[in-house]
C-alpha distance (Angstrom), angle and dihedral (degrees) to the residues before:
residue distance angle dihedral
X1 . . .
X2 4.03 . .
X3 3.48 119.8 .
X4 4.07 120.7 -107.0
X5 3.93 126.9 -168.3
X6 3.65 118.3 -164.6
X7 4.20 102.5 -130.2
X8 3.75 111.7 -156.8
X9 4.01 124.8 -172.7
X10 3.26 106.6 -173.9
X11 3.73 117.5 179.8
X12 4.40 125.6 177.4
X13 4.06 97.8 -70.4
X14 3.84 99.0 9.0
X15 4.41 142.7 65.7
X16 3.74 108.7 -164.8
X17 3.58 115.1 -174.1
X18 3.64 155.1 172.1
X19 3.56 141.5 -162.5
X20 3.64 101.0 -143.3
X21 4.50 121.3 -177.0
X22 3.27 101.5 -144.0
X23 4.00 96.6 -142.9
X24 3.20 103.1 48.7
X25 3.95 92.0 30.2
X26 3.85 86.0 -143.2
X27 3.54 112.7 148.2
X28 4.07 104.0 -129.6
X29 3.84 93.7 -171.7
X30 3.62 137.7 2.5
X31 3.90 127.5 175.1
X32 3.72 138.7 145.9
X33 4.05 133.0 -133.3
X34 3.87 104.9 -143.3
X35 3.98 131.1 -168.5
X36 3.72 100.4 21.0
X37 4.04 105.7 -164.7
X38 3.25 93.5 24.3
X39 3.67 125.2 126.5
X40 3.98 88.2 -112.2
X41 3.83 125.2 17.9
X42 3.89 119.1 -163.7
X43 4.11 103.2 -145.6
X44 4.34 98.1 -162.7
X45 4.55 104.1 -160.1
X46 3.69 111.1 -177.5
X47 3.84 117.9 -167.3
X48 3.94 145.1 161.6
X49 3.93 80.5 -7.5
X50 3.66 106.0 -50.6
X51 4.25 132.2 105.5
X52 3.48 116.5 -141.8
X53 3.38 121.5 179.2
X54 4.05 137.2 -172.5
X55 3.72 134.9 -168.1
X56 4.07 117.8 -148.6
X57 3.77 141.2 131.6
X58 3.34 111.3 -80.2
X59 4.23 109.9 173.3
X60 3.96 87.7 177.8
X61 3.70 164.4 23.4
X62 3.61 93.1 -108.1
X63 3.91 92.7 45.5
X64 4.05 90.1 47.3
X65 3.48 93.2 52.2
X66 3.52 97.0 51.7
X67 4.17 80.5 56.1
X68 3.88 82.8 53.2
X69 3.66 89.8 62.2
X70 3.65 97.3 42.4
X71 3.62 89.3 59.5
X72 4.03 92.3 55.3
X73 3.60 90.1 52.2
X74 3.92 99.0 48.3
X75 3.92 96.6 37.6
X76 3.90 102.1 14.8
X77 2.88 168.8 -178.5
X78 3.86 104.3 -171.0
X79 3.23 106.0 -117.6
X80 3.81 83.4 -152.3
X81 3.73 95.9 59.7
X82 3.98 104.2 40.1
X83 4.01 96.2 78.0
X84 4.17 88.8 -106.6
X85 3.76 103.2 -162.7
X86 3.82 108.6 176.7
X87 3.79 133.6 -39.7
X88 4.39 118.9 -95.7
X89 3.54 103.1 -140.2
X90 4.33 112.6 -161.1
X91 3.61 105.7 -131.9
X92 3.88 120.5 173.8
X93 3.72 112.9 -159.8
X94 3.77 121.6 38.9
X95 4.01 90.5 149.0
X96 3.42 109.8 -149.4
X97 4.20 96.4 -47.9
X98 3.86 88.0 84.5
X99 4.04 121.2 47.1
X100 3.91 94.2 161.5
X101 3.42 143.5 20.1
X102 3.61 121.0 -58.5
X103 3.86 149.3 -159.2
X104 3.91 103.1 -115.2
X105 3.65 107.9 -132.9
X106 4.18 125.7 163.2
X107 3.67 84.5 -87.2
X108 3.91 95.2 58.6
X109 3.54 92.5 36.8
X110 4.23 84.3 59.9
X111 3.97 92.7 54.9
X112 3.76 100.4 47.8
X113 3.74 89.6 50.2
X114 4.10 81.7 49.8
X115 3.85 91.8 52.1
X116 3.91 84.8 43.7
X117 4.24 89.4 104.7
X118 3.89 86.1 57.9
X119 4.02 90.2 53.8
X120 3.67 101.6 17.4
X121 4.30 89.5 159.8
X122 3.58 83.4 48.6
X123 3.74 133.3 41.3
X124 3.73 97.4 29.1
X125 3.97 81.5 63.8
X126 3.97 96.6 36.6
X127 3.81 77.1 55.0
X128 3.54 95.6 63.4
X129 3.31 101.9 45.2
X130 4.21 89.5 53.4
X131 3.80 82.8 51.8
X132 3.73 98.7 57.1
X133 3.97 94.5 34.0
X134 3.83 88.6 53.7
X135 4.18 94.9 50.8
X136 3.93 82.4 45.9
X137 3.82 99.9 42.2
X138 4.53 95.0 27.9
X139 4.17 81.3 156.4
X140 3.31 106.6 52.8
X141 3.95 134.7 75.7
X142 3.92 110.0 -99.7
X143 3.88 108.8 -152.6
X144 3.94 122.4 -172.1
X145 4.10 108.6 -155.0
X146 4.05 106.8 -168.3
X147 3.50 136.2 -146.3
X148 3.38 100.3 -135.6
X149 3.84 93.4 49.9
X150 3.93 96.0 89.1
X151 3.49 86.2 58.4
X152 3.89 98.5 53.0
X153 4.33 79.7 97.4
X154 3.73 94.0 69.4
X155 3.79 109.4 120.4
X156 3.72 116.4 -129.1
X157 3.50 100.7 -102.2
X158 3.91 88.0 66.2
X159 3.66 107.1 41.7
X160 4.25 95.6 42.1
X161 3.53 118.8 99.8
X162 4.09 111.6 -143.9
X163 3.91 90.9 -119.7
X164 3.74 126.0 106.9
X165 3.49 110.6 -53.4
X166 3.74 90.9 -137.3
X167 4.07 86.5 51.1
X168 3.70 89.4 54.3
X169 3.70 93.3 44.0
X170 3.96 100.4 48.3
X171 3.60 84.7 47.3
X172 4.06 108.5 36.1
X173 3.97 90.8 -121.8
X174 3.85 111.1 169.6
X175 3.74 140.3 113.5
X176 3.90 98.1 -75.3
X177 3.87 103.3 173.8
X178 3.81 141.5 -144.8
X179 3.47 146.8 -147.0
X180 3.76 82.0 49.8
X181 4.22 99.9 156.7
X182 3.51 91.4 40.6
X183 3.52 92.9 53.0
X184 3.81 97.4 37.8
X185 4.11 84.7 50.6
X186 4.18 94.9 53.4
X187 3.48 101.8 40.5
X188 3.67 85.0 53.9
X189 3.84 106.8 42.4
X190 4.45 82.7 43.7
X191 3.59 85.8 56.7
X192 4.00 88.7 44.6
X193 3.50 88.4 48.6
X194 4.17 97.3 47.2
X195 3.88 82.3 62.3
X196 4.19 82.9 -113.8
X197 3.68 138.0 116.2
X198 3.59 114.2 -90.8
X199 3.86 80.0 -139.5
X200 3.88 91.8 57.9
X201 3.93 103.8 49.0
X202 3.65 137.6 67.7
X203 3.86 114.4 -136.6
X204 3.65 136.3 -177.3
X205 3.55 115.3 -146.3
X206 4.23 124.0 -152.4
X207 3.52 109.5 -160.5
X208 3.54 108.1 -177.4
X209 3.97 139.8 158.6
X210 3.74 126.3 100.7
X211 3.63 87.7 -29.3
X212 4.17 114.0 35.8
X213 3.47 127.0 -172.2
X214 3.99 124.1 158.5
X215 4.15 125.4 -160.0
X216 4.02 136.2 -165.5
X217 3.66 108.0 -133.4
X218 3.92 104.7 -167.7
X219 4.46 98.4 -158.3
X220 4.04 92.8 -23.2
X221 3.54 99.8 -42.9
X222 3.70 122.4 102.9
X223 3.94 115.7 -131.8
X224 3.73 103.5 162.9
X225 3.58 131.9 34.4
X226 4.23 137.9 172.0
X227 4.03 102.5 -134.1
X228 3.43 107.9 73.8
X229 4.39 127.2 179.5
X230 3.59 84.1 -12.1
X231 3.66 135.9 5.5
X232 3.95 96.0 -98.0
X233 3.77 86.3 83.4
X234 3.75 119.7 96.2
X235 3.88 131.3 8.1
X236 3.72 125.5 43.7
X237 3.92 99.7 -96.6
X238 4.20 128.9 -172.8
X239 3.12 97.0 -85.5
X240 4.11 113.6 -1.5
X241 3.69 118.2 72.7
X242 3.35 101.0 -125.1
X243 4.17 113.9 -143.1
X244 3.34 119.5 -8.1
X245 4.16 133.8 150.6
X246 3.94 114.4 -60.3
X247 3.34 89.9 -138.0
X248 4.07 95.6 63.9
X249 3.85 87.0 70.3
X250 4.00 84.8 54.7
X251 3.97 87.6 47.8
X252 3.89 89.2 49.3
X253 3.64 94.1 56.7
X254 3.93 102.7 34.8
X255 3.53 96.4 43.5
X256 3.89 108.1 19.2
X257 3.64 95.0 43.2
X258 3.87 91.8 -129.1
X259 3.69 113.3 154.4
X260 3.89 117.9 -129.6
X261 3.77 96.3 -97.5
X262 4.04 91.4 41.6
X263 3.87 85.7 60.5
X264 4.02 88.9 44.2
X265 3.87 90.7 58.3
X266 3.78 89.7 43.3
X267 3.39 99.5 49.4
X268 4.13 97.4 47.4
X269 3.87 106.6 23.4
X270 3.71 101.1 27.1
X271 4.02 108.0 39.0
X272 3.67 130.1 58.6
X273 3.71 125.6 65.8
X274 3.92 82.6 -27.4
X275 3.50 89.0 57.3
X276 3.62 108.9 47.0
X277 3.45 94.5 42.2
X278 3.84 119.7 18.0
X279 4.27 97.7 -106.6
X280 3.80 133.9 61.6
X281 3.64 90.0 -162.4
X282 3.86 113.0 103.8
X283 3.76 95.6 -154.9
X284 4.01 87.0 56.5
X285 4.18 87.3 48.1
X286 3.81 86.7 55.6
X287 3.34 102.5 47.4
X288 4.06 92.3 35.2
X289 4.20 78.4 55.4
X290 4.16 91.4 48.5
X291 3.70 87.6 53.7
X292 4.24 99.6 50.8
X293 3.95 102.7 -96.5
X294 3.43 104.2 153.8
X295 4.01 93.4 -165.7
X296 3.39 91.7 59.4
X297 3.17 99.8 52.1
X298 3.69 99.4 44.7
X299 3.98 82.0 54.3
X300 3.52 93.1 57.9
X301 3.84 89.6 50.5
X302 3.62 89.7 52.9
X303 3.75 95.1 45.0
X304 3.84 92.3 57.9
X305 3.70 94.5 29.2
X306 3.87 85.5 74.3
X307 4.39 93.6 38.2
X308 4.17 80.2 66.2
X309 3.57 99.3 38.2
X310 3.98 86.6 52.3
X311 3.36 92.8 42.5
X312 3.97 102.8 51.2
X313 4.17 85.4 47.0
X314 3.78 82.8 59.0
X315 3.37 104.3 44.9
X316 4.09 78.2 53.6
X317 3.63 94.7 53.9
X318 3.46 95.0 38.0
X319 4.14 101.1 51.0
X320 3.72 100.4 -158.9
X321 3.97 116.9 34.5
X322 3.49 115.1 -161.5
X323 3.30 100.8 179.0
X324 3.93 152.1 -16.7
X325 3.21 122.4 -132.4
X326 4.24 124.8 -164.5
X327 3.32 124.7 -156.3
X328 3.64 153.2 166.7
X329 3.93 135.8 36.3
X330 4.13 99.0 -27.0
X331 3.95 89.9 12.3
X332 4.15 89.3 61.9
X333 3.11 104.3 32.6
X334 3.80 116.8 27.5
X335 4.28 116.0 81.5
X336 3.53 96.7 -175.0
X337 4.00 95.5 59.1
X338 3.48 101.4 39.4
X339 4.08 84.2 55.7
X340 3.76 89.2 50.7
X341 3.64 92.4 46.1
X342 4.12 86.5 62.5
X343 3.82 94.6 30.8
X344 3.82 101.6 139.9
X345 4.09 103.2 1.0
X346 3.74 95.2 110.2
X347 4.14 87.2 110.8
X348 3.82 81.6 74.7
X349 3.64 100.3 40.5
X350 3.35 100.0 -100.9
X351 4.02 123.3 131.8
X352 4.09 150.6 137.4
X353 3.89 118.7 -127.6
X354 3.70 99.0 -136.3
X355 3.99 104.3 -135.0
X356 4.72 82.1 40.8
X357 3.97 86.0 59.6
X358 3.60 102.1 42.8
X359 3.68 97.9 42.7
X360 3.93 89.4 46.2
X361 3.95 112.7 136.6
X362 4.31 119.5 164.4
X363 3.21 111.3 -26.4
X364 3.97 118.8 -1.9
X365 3.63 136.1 150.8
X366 4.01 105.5 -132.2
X367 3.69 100.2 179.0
X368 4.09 116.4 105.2
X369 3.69 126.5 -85.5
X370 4.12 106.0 -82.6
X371 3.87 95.4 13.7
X372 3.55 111.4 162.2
X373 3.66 87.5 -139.2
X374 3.70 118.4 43.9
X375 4.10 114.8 -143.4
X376 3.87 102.9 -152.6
X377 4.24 125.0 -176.8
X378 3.33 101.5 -142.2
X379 3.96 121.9 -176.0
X380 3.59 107.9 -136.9
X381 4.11 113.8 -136.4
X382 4.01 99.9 -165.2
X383 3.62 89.9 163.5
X384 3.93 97.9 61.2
X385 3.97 83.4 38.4
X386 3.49 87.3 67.2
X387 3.70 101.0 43.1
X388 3.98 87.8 40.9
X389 4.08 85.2 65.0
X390 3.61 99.9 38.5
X391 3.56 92.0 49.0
X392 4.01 94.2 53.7
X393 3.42 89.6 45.4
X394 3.74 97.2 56.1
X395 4.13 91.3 39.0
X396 4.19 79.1 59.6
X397 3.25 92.5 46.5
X398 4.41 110.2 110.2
X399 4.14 107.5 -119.3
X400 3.34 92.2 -154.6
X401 3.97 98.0 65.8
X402 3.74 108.4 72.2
């Protein structure tokens, strides 16, 4: 019987999850649990092809889970038949205490709520959703993977911030990282897919859809990476701004009478491609461009302004580049960015054959014959990621210890 891992995301008013078989890495159910403590929330359980969907109160995590379950026993699978071994929970800050994926016990459940004011969207919600999934699942092995772990390789010239060490230390202020699995999972399946060793290549990864984030992984380690403390650092995203000069957030506040938490909400639900021109939906920026909107396309210059000033720092840091790999909702599925992205890199061997980009689908390479650099779309799978890691870890897990 394969092995299947129950992956749950579960963010402040949501549970997305997927039953993944780790094998095959088919994904035998999927669904989503939306408006938690709301007066109605819409739980969404695809299966063997079919959507159903139910609307009900559900106040809480616990309570929406419980919904989850319902849904695998009127529409399948049985949970009892699939070879469930433990439940992948998505957490996104484990800081520097947790580098892989880990068995949650009491005593792990203590430290991500104690690196909840790093991710204070984040693990207080990932929390809840461990909670409910271990009263529903009391038997099985609970395993949190992290975003940040991937990043744990970062040397310390890239993750420390040029404050005061004892500032950074008081306060655990360092380039953390995001996007981790997904960029753990692409620079190893483009390596898989070069015909090399993920161990043997160096790979730049462009994660990029409402929230971007790119990483040079040096043989199948990470060592640099664009979010930093948070993930507002870096790339222009759709709606945060991405890097900009500390001192604006001073200006905002002296001079624009903003308070602190005013400039917060600007700067990460109000800026980006949603700022500068009204939409953080690429298809809308193209079509906005088609039809004469200046902003829009001034946005898009911006956007992929700062994909090629990331990626030629990279391909510094990195030495040798053998390949970039693009991925996500714009990264897979967008022609006209990726080309932009790469729009005057061919000095470093580094280029999109027209007709290869456009007719991209899954996973293609899109770079010329006998580039030196390879340019690879490569769908990211974050879910099976996830299960992939929890399920090693339990299989290394001793049966004799209880």
């Amino acid at each position: 019987m394969s092995e299947t891992v129950l992956v749950i995301n579960a963010g402040s008013s949501s549970i997305k999850y997927q039953l993944v078989d780790v094998d095959t890495r088919e994904a035998l159910a999927s669904g989503i649990v939306e408006r938690i403590g709301e007066a109605v929330s819409p739980l969404t359980h695809k299966a063997a092809g079919q959507k159903h969907t139910i609307e009900a109160p559900v106040p809480d995590h616990t309570t929406g889970l419980r919904g989850v379950l319902k849904m695998f026993d009127s529409y399948g699978p049985d949970l009892a038949e699939v070879g469930l071994v433990g439940v992948g929970h998505r957490v996104v800050q484990g800081a520097d205490v947790y580098t892989a994926a880990t068995i949650i016990t009491p005593q792990v459940i203590a430290a991500i709520e104690d690196l909840s004011p790093l991710a204070p969207l984040h693990n207080p919600a990932n929390l809840q959703g461990i909670r409910a999934a271990m009263d529903a699942f009391p038997a099985l092995p609970q395993v949190a993977v992290f975003d940040t772990a991937f990043h744990a390789t970062l040397p310390p010239a890239a993750y420390t911030y040029a404050i005061p060490p004892e500032v950074a230390s008081e306060l655990k202020i360092r380039r953390y990282g995001f996007h981790g699995t997904s960029h753990q999972y692409v620079s190893r399946e483009t390596a898989r897919a070069m015909g090399q060793p993920a161990g043997e290549v160096n790979i730049i990864t462009i994660h990029i859809g409402s929230g971007c984030s790119m990483a040079a992984v040096r043989g199948g380690q990470s060592v640099e990476t664009s979010m930093g403390l948070t993930p507002l650092e870096g790339l222009v995203m759709g709606s945060r701004c991405g890097d900009i000069d500390p001192a604006i957030v001073f200006h905002l506040v002296r001079e624009g009478g903003y308070s602190v938490d005013q400039v917060d909400t600007m700067l990460n639900k109000k800026s980006g491609l949603l700022g500068m021109c009204g939409s953080l939906d690429v298809r809308d920026i193209h079509k906005a461009i088609s039809e004469g909107d200046g902003s829009a396309e001034l946005a898009l210059e911006v956007f992929t302004h700062r994909l090629r000033h990331y990626i030629g720092a990279y391909c510094a840091q990195l030495g040798r580049v053998d390949a970039i790999a693009f991925t996500a909702g714009i990264g897979e599925n967008d022609p006209i960015t990726r080309a932009l992205a790469v729009r005057g890199l061919e000095g470093f061997g580094i280029e999109v054959d027209p007709e290869l980009n456009q007719s991209a689908r899954g996973a293609a390479r899109i770079s010329p014959p006998g580039a030196r650099t390879e340019v690879w779309v490569m769908p990211t799978d974050e879910e099976y990621e996830i299960a992939h890691q929890a399920a090693e870890l339990i299989d290394s897990l001793d049966p004799t210890v209880s």
